[in-house]
C-alpha positions in Angstrom: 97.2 73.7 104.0 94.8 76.2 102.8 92.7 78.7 105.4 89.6 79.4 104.4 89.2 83.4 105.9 86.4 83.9 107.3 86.3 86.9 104.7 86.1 84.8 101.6 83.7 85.1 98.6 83.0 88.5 100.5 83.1 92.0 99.2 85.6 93.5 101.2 88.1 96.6 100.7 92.0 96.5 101.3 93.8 99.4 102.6 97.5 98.9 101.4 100.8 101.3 101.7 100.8 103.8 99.4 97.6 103.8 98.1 95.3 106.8 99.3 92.3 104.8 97.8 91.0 101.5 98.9 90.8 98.3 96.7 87.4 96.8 96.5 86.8 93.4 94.9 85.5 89.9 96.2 87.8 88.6 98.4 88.7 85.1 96.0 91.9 83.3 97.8 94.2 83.8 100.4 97.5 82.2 100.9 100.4 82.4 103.7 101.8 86.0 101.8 98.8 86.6 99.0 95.2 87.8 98.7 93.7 87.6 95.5 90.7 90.0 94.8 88.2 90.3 91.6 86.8 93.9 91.4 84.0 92.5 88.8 86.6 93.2 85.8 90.2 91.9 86.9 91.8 89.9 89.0 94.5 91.6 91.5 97.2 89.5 93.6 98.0 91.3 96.5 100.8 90.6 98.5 99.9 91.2 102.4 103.3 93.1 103.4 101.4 96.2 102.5 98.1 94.9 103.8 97.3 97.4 106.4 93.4 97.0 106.8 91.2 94.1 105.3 87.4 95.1 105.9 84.0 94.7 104.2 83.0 96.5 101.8 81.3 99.6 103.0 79.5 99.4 99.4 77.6 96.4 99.7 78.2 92.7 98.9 77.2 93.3 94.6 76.4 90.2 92.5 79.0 89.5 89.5 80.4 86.1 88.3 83.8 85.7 89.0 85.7 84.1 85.7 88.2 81.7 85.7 91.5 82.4 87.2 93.9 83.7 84.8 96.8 81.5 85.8 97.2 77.8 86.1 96.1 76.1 88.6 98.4 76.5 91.5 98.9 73.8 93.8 97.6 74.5 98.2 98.8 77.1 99.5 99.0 79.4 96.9 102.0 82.1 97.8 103.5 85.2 95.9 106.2 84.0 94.7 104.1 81.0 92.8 102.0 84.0 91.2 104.9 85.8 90.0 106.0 82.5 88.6 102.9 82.2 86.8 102.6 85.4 85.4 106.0 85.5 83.6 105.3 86.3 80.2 101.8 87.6 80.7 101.1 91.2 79.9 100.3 92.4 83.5 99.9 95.7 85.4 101.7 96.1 88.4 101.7 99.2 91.0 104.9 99.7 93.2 105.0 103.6 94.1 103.1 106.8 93.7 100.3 107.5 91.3 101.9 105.2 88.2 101.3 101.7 86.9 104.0 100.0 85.2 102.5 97.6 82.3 105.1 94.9 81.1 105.6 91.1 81.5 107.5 89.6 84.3 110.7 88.1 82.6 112.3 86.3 85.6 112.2 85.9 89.4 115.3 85.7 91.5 115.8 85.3 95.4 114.5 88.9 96.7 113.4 90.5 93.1 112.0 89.8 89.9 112.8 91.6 86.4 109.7 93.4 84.6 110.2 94.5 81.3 107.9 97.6 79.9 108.1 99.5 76.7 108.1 102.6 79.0 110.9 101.9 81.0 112.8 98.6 79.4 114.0 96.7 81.8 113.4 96.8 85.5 114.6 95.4 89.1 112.1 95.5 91.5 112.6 94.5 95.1 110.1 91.7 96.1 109.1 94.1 99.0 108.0 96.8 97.2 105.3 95.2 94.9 101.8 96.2 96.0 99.7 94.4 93.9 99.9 92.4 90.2 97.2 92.8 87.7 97.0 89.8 85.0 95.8 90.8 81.7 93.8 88.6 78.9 96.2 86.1 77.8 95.7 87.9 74.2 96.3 91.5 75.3 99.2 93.8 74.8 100.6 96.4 75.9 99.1 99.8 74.3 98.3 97.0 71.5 101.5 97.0 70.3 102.4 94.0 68.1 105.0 91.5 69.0 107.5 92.8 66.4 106.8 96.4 68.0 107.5 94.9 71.7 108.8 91.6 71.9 109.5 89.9 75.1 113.2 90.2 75.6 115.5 88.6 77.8 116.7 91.3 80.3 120.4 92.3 78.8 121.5 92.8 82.4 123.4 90.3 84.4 121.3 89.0 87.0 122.9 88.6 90.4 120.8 86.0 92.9 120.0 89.3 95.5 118.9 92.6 95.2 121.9 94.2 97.0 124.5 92.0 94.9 122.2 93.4 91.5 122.9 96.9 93.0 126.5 96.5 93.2 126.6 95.1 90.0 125.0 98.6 89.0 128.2 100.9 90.6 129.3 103.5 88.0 126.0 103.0 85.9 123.6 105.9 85.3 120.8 104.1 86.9 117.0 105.8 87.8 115.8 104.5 91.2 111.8 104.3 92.3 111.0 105.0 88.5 112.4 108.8 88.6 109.8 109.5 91.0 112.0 112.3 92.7 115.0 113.9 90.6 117.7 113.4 93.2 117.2 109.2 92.6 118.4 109.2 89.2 121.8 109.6 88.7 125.0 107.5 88.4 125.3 105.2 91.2 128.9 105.5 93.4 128.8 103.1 96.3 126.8 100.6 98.0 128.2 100.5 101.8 126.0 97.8 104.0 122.9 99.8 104.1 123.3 103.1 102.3 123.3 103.8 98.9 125.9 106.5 96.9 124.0 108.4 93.9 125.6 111.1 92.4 122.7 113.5 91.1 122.2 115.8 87.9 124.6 118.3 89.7 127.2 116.0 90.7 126.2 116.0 94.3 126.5 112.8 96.5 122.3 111.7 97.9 122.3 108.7 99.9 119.3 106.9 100.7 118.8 103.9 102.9 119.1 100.4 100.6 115.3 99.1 102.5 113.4 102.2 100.8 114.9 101.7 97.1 112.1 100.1 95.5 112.8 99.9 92.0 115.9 100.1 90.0 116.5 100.5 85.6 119.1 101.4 83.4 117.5 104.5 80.8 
């Protein structure tokens, strides 16, 4: 069953985690754990665990066309983990922490994460939590134009465990990078996953642990 917001075809803005900026766009679709927005250029899936404030726009209502939906169509309700679905193997941007897109194609989704593949970073496991928004591409773009013998779509050369916690454990005595290097004390080789806390062992060989619910992403250099 869809329900229609009473927000729909509206210019709003979104306030999400982690963002200092709002997102503006036209407020398209909403689904049990997804908004989907049009800022007049792209289409951005949002998933409301980081919604913290849905509003109008505060820059007027603006007249554009909105295009056709990027994906196929998806049968009532829509939900994230459809979209994500749908967007594997289309060149996407995502955001998950800090100031930095990651641009990439979803490869696969598994219970609590899905595996994004970027010529940046190669392959990486992000927890389903921790994804603030996904930006679909043209269906003929590519990453920093590169060609498909340049970046082909690869199947991730990890072995992919159904949970986020069992693909962590399946990471223990890796050098792994956490939250995309973001801070230098999550990248390091990973010692111990005990229940809620994580072991790294840092660039000076000292333990950091940090709490498994804040670890957001997680690659192999």
């Amino acid at each position: 069953m869809k329900n229609r917001h009473p927000l729909l075809e509206r210019q709003v803005e979104l306030e999400i985690s982690g963002k200092m900026t709002p997102i503006r766009g036209k407020l398209i679709e909403c689904g049990p754990d997804i908004l989907v927005l049009h800022n007049g250029v792209q289409f951005l899936y949002v998933p409301l665990i980081h919604l913290q404030q849905l509003r109008l726009s505060s820059q007027g209502e603006g007249t554009f066309e909105t295009p056709e939906n990027p994906f196929e169509p998806i049968s009532d309700p829509i939900s994230y983990r459809k979209i994500l679905m749908n967007a594997k193997g289309m060149f996407s941007e995502i955001y998950i922490t800090g100031n930095q897109s990651i641009h990439g194609y979803v490869t696969t989704v598994m219970n609590d994460f899905f595996v994004f593949y970027s010529p940046v970073y190669h392959t990486v496991v992000i927890s389903l939590h921790h994804l603030k928004y996904l930006i679909p591409y043209n269906p003929n773009s590519t990453p920093y134009t590169l060609t498909a013998e340049q970046f082909p779509l690869k199947p991730s050369p990890l072995t992919l465990a159904r949970t986020f916690d069992q693909q962590l454990r399946k990471l223990i005595g890796e050098f792994v990078v956490l939250d995309l290097g973001e801070n230098p004390n999550k990248t390091g080789v990973l010692k111990n996953v005990d229940q809620s806390m994580i072991e790294l062992a840092n660039a000076s060989g000292n333990s950091v642990y940090l709490h498994f619910d804040h670890v957001k992403t997680v690659h192999v250099p």
